[in-house]
C-alpha positions as CSV (number, residue, x, y, z in Angstrom):
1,X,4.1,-12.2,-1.5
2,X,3.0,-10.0,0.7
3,X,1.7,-6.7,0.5
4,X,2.4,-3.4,2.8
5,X,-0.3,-0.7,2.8
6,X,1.0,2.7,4.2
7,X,-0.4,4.3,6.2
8,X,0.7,7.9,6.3
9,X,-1.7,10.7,5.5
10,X,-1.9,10.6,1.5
11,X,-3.8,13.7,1.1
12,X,-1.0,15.6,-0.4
13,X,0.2,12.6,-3.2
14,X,-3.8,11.8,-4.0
15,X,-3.7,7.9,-3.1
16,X,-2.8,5.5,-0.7
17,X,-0.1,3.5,-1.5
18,X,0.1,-0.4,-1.3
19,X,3.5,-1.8,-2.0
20,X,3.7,-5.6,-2.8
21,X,6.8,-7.6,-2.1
22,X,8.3,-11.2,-2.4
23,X,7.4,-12.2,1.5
24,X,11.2,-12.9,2.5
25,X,12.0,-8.9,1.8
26,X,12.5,-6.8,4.4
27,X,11.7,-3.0,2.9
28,X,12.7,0.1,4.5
29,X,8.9,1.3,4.2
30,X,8.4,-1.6,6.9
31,X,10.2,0.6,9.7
32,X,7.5,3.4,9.0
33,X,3.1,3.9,9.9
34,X,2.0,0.7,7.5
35,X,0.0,-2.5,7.6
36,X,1.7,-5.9,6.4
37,X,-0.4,-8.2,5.0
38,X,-0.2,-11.6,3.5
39,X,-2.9,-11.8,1.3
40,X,-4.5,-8.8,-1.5
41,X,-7.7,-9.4,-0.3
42,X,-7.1,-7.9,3.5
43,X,-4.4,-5.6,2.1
44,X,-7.0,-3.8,-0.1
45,X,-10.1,-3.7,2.2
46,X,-7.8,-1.8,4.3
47,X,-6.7,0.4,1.7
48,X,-9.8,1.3,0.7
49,X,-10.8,2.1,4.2
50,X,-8.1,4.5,4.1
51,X,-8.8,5.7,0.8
52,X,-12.5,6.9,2.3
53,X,-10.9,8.3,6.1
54,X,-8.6,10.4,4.0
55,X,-10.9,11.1,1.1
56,X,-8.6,10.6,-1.2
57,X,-9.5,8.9,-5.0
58,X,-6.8,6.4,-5.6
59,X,-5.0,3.5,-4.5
60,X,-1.5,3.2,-6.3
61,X,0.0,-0.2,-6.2
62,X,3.7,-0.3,-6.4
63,X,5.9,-3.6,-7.4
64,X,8.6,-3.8,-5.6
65,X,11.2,-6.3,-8.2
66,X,9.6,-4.7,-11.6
67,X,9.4,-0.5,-10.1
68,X,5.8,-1.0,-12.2
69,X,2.9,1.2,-10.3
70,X,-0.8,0.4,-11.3
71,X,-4.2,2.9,-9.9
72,X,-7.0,1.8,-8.6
C-alpha cells in the first residue's frame, strides 16, 4: 500500500486529505502538489503537520478500491 497525502491548501474543504492505494496504482492525484509515502506512520506525521500549517481540524482518509473515507 502506499499512501498519498495532498498537499494543496485544504482550508476551503476543512481537512487534509490522505489517499491510500494498492502500491502498484498509479493515481491521477500523483501528477498534482502531494507526498507519496510507503508506510502510515510517515504519511500521517506529515499530514498532521499540514493539518496545523493550514489550521485546519481534520484529516480525511480516502480508500482508493472500496470509495470508503474515514476523519481523523
Amino acid at each position: 500500500m502506499k499512501w498519498i497525502v495532498l498537499e494543496d491548501n485544504p482550508r476551503d474543504v476543512g481537512y487534509v486529505p490522505v489517499i491510500i492505494a494498492p502500491a502498484d496504482k498509479k493515481l491521477q492525484v500523483e501528477q498534482g502538489a502531494c507526498s507519496v509515502f510507503q508506510n502510515s506512520e510517515l504519511a500521517m506525521d506529515h499530514a498532521r503537520q499540514l493539518r496545523e500549517r493550514f489550521r485546519v481540524p481534520q484529516i480525511k482518509l480516502f480508500y482508493s478500491e472500496d470509495l470508503h473515507a474515514s476523519l481523523i
